[in-house]
C-alpha positions in Angstrom: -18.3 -11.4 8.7 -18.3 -13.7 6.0 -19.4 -17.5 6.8 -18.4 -20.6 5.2 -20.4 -23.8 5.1 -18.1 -26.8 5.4 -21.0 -29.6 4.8 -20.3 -31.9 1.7 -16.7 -31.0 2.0 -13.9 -33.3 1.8 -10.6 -32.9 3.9 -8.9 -32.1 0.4 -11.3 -29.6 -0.8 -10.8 -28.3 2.5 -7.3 -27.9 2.4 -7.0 -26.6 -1.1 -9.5 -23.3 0.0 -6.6 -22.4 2.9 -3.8 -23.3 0.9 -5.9 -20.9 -1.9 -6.4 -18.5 1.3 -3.2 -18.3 2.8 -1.2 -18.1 -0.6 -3.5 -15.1 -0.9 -2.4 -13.5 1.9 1.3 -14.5 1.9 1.1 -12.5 -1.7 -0.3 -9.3 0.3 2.3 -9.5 2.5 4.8 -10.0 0.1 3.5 -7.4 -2.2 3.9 -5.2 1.3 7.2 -5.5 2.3 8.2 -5.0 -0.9 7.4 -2.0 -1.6 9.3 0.9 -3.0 12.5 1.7 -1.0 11.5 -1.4 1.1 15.4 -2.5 1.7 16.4 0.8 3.5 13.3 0.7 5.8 13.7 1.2 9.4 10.8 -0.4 11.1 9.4 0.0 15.0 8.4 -2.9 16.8 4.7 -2.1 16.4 5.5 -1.4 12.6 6.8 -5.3 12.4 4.1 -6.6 15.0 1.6 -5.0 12.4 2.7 -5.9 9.1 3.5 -9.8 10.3 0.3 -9.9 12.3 2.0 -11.1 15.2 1.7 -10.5 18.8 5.3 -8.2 20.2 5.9 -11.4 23.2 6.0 -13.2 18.9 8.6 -10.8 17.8 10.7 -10.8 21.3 10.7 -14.7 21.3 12.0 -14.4 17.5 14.8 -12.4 18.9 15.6 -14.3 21.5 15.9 -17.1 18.9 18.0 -14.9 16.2 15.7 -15.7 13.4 15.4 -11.7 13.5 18.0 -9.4 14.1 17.2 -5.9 16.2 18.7 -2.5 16.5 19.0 -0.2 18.8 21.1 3.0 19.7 20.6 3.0 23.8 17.2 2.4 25.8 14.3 0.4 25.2 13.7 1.3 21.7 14.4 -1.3 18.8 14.6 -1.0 15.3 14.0 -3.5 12.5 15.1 -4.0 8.8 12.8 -4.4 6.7 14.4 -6.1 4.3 15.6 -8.5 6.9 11.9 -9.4 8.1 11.4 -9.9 4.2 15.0 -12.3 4.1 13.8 -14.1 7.3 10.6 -15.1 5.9 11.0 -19.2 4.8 8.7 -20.7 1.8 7.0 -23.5 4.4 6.5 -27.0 2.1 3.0 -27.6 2.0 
């Protein structure tokens, strides 16, 4: 596990190494998702709960919320676009 040692730090400094870090892993993600034949993708929910690193009560609550859109043919099981995970992902301002 890597450590970090925060003494002699200032809030900025601070906030410019996880701006650095998230950017970082934003461009993973991004780099990810968009992957070859990425649009006609048909994702599980663990497949989604895995590549946004969220928890699957995240992902239901998204739903719920219709900032992600689910299929399904019958039963329990749902399906996800991937490029519609990429689509709903929002630059944040910083």
């Amino acid at each position: 596990m890597k450590r970090a040692q925060l003494i002699d730090l200032t809030p900025e400094q601070l906030i410019e190494i996880f701006d650095s870090t998230i950017a970082k892993r934003l461009d993973v993600l991004k780099k990810e998702l968009l992957h070859e034949n990425a649009n006609d993708e048909i994702l599980t929910r663990e497949e989604v709960c895995k590549i946004l690193s969220i928890d699957p009560s995240t992902l239901w609550h998204w739903q719920k919320k219709n900032k992600i859109r689910v299929y399904g043919i019958s039963g329990s099981r749902r399906y996800y676009k991937r490029s519609e995970i990429i689509a709903a992902l929002k630059l944040l301002k910083s």
